[in-house]
Every structure is written in C-alpha cells, then in structure tokens.
MIDOSE-1310 file (N, C-alpha, C; in nm, 2 decimals, decimal comma, always signed):
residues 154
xxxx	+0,14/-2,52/+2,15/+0,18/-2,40/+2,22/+0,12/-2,28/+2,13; +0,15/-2,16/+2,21/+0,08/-2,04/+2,13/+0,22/-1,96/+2,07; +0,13/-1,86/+1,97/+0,30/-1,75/+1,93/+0,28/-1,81/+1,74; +0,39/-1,74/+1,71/+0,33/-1,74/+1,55/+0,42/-1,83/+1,47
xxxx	+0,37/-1,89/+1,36/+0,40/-2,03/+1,33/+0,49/-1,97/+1,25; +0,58/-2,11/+1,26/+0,71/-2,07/+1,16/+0,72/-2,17/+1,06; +0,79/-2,16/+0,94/+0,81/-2,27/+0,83/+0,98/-2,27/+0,86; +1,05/-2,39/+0,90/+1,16/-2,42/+0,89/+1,20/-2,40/+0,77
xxxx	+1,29/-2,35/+0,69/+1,36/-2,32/+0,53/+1,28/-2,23/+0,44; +1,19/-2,16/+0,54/+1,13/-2,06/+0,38/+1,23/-1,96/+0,37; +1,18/-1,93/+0,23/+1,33/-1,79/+0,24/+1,22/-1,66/+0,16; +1,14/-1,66/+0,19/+1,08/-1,58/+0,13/+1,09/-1,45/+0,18
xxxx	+1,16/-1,34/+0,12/+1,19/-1,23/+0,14/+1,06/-1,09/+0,16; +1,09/-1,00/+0,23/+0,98/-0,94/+0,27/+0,90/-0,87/+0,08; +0,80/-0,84/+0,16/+0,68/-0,82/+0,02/+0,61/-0,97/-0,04; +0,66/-1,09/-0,01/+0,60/-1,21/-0,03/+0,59/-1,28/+0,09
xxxx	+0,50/-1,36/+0,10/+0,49/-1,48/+0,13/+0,52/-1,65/+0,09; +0,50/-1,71/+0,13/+0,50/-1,87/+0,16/+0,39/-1,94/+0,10; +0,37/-2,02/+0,08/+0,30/-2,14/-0,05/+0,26/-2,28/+0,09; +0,21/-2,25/+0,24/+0,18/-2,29/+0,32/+0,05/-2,36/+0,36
xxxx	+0,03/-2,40/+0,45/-0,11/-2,46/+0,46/-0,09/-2,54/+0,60; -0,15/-2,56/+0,64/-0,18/-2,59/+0,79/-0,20/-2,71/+0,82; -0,13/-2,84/+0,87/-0,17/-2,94/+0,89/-0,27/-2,99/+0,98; -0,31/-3,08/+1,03/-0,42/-3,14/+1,12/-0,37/-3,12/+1,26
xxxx	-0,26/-3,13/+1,27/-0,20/-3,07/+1,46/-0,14/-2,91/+1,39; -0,22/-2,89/+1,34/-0,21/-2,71/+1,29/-0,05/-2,64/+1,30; +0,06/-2,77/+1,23/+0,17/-2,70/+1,25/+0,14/-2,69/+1,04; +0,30/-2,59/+1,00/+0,26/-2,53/+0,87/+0,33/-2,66/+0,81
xxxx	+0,27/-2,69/+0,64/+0,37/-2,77/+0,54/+0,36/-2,68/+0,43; +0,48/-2,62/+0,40/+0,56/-2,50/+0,33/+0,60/-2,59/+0,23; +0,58/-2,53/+0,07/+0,61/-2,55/-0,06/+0,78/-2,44/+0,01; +0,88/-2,54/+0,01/+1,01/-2,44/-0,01/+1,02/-2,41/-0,10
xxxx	+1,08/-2,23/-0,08/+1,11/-2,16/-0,21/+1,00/-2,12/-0,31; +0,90/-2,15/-0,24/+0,75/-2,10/-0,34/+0,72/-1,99/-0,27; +0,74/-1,88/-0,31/+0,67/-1,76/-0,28/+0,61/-1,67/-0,37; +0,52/-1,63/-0,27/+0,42/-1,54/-0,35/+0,43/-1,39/-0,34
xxxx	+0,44/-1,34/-0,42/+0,43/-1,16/-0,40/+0,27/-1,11/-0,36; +0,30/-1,03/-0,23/+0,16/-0,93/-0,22/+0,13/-0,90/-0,33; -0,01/-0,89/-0,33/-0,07/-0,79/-0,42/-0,05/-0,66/-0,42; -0,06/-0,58/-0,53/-0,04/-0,39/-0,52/-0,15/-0,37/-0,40
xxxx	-0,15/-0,19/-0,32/-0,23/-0,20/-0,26/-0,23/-0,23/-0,15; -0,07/-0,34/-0,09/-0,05/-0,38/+0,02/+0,12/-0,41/+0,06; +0,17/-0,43/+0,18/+0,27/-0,42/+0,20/+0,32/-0,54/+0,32; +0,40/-0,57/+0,38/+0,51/-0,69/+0,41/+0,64/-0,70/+0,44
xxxx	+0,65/-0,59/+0,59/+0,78/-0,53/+0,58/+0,89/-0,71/+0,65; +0,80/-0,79/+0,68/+0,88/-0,92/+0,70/+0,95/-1,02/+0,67; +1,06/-1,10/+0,64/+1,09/-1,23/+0,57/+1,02/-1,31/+0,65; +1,04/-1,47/+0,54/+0,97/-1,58/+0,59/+0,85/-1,58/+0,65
xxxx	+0,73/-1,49/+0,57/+0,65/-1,52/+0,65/+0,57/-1,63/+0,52; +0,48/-1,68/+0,60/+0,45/-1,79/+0,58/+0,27/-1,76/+0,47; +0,18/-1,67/+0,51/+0,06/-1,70/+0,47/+0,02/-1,55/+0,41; -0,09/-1,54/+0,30/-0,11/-1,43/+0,23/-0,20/-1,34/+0,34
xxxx	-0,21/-1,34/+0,45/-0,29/-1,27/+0,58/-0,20/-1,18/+0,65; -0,05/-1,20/+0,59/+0,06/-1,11/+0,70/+0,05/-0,96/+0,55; +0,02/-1,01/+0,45/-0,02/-0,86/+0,35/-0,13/-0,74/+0,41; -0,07/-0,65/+0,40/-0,13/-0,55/+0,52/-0,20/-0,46/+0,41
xxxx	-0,30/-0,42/+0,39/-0,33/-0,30/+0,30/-0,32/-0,17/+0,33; -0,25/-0,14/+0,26/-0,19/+0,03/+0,27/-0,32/+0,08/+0,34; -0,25/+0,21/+0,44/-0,34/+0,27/+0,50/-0,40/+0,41/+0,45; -0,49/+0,48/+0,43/-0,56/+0,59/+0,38/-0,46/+0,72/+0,36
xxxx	-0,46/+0,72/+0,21/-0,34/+0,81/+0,24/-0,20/+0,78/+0,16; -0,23/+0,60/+0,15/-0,05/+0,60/+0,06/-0,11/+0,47/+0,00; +0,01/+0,38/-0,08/-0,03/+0,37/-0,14/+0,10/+0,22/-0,19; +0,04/+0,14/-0,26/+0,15/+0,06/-0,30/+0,14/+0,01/-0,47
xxxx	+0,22/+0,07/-0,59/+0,15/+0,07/-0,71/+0,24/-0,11/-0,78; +0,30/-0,17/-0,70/+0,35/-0,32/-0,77/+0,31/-0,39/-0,65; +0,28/-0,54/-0,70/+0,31/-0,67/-0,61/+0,45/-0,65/-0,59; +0,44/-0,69/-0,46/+0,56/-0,77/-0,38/+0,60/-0,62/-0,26
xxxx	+0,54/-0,50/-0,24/+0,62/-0,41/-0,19/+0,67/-0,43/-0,04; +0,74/-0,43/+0,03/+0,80/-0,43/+0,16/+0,71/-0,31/+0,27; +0,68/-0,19/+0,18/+0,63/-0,10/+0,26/+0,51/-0,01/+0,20; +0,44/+0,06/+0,21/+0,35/+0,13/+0,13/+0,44/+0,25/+0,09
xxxx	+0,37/+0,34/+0,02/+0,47/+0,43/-0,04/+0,37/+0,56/+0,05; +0,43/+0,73/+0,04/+0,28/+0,79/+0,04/+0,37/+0,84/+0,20; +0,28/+0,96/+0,25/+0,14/+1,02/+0,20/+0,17/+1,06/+0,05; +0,02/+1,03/-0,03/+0,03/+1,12/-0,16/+0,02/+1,30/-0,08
xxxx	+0,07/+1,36/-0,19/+0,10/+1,44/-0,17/-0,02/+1,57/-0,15; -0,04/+1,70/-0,11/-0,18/+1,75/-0,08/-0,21/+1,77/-0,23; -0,30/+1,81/-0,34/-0,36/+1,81/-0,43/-0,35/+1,71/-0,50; -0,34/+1,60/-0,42/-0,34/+1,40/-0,51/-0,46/+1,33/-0,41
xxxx	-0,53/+1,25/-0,47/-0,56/+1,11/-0,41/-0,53/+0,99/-0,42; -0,56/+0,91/-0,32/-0,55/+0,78/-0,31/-0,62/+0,70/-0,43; -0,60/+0,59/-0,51/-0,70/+0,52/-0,56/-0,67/+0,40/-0,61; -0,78/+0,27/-0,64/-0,67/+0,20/-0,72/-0,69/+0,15/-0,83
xxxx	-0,67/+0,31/-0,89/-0,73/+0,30/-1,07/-0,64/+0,38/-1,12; -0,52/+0,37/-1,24/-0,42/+0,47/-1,23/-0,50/+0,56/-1,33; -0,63/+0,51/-1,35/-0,71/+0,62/-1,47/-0,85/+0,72/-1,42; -0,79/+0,70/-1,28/-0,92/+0,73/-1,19/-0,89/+0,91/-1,19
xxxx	-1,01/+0,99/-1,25/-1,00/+1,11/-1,29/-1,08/+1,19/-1,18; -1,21/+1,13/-1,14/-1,32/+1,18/-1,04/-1,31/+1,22/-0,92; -1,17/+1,23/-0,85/-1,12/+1,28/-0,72/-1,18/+1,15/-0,59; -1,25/+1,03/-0,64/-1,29/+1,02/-0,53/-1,22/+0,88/-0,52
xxxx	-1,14/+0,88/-0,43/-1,07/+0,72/-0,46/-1,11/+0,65/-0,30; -0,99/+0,54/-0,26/-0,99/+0,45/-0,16/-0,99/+0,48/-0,02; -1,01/+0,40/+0,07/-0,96/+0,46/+0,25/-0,86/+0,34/+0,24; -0,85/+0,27/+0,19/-0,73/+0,15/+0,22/-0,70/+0,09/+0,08
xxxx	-0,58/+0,04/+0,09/-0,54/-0,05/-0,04/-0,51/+0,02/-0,16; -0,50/+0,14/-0,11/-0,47/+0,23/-0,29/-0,35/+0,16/-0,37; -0,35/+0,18/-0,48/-0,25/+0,17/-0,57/-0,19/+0,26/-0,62; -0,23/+0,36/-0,67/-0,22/+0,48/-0,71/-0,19/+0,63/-0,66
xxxx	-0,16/+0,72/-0,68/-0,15/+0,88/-0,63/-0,19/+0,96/-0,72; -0,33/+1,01/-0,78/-0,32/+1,07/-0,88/-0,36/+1,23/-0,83; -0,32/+1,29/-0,94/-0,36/+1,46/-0,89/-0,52/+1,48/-0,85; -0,60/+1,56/-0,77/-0,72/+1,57/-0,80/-0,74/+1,65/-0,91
xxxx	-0,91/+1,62/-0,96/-0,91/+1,68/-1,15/-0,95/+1,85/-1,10; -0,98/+1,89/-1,19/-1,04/+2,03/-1,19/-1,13/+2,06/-1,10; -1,18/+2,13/-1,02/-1,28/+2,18/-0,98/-1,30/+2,15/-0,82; -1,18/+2,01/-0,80/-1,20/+1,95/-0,68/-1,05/+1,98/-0,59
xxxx	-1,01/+1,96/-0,44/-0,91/+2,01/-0,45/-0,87/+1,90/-0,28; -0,72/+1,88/-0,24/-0,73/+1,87/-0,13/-0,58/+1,96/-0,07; -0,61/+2,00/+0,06/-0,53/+2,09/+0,13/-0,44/+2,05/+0,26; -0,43/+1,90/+0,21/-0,33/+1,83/+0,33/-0,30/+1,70/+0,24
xxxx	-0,19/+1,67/+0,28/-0,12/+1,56/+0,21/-0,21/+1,44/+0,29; -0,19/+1,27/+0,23/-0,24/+1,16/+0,25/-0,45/+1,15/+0,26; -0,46/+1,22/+0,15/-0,67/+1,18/+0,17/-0,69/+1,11/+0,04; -0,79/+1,05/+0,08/-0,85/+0,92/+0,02/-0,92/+0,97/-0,11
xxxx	-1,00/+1,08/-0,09/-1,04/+1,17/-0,17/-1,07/+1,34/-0,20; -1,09/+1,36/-0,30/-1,05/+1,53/-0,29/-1,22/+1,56/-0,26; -1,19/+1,71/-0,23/-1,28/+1,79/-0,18/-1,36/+1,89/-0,31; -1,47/+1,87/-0,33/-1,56/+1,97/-0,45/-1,52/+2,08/-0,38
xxxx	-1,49/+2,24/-0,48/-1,47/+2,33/-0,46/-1,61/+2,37/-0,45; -1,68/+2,50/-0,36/-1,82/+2,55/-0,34/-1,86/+2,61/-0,44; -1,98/+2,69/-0,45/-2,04/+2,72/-0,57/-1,93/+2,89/-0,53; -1,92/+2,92/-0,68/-1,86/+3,04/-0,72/-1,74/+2,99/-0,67
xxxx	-1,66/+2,90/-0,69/-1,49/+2,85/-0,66/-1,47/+2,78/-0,79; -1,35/+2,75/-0,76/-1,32/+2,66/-0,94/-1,16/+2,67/-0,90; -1,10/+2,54/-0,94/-0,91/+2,52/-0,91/-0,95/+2,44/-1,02; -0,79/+2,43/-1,05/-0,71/+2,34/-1,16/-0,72/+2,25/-1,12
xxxx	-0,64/+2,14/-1,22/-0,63/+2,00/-1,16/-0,52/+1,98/-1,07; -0,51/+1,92/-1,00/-0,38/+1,94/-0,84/-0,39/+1,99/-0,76; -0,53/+2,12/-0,71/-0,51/+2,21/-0,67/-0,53/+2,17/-0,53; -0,48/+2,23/-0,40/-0,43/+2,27/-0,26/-0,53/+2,33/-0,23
xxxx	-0,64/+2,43/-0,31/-0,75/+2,48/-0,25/-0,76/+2,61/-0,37; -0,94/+2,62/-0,32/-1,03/+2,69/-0,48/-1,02/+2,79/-0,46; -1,03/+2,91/-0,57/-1,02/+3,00/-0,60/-1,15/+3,07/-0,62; -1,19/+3,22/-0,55/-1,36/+3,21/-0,59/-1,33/+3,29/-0,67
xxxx	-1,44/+3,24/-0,82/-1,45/+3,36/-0,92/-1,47/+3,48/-0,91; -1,39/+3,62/-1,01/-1,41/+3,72/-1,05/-1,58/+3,79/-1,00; -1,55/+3,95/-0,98/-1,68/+3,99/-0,99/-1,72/+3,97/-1,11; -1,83/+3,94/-1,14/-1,90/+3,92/-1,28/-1,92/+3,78/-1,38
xxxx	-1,82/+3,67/-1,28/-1,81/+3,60/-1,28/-1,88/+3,49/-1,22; -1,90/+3,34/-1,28/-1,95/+3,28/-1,17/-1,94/+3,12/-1,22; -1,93/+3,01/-1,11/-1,91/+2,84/-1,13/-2,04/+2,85/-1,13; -2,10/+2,73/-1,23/-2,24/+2,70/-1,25/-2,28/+2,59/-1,14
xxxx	-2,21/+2,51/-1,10/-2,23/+2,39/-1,01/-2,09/+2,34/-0,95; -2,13/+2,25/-0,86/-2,00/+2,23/-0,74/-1,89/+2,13/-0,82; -1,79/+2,17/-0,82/-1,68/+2,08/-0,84/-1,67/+2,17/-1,03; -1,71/+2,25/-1,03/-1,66/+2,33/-1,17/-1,52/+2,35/-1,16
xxxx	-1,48/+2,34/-1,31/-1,33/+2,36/-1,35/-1,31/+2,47/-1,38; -1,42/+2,57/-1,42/-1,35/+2,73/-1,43/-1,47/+2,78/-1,43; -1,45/+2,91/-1,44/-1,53/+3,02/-1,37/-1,59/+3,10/-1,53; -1,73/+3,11/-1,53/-1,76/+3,20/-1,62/-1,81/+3,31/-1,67
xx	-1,85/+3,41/-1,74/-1,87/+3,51/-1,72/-2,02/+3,52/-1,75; -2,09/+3,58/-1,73/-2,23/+3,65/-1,67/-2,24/+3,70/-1,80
C-alpha cells in the first residue's frame, strides 16, 4: 500500500529520528529506542518518525543552533545574518541550514529581518556592526571602498 511508513514502538520524540532501515518487502526494521538527534541547521516538528530525511533544513532567514531542535528558531533579526559559523564575521552567510544569527560586521548592513546575507554599504556610506542601513559620510569626508567601516577625512 501507499502513505508513510510507520515503526510499531518507536518513541522517538520530535527533533530525532529512528535507527530504521527498510526491508526487502520495503516495510521498516526499527532499532527500538535508538534515536538520533537532527543535526543543527535543521528541524523536526514530529514524534516517531522513523528516518534522517524527515530533518528539514531551516529555511533562509532562521536558523537552528543545537541537534535535536523541533523547530527552527528566527527570523534573525534585521542587522544579523544567517550562517553556519558562529565565527562567521564577513556578512555573507547561508540560504538554508543556518546555525547561527550573527550581527552583520561594519560597513555592511541589512534592513529587514530573516536574510541570508548582509548588504555592502555604497561608496561614501559606512554603518557599524548591526547596522539596519548606512550612513553617507560627512562633507569632507569620504569611504575608500564598498563595505568600509568608517568614513575618513580628505
């Protein structure tokens, strides 16, 4: 028959899976009580499910930073990105699977909650790290190249 396979006695609670495998008339044989936690990165709002294919990877925008999570976390918030490096400094992170929410760094900026990566500010702009959107330098003033962290003087 069709429809989605079940393991009689798994108890695997949502964010893991089942320790499964598929017999020859393609019904499942379940390790009871062996479960496995998703990986970070991905989510599993179901019990009992049976195989590491029901782990969903967070969608663009949020994010899941432990194994085992039930849901993604997120949107990161507008002056963060997505990534799955919790050391990731360069504004340019993931479209799926993030781990992480970090601020964008200097120079780069985003102005809506949940993006995968931040936006270079233009020439003669320059933001902080976090920043919602750039600031164009002072008269007399000026950013040497795109994605500068501050503005200097002439």
């Amino acid at each position: 028959s069709t429809g989605q396979l079940t393991c009689t006695g798994n108890t695997c609670v949502a964010g893991s899976h089942g320790t499964c495998t598929l017999t020859e008339f393609m019904c499942p044989s379940c390790e009871l009580d062996a479960c496995v936690l998703c990986p970070a990165g991905t989510s599993l709002p179901l019990n009992n499910s049976i195989t590491a294919d029901d782990c969903a990877s967070c969608i663009e925008g949020n994010f899941s930073a432990h194994a085992g999570s039930a849901q993604c976390d997120g949107p990161c918030a507008a002056g963060s990105f997505v990534t799955n490096d919790a050391e990731d400094i360069d504004g340019i992170g993931v479209t799926a699977g993030g781990t992480h929410c970090n601020p964008c760094p200097a120079g780069r900026f985003t102005s809506t909650a949940g993006q995968g990566s931040c936006e270079a500010c233009g020439l003669g702009e320059t933001s902080e790290a976090g920043a919602t959107a750039c600031s164009k330098c002072d008269t007399g003033e000026y950013a040497d190249a795109l994605a500068s962290p501050e503005c200097k003087t002439w």
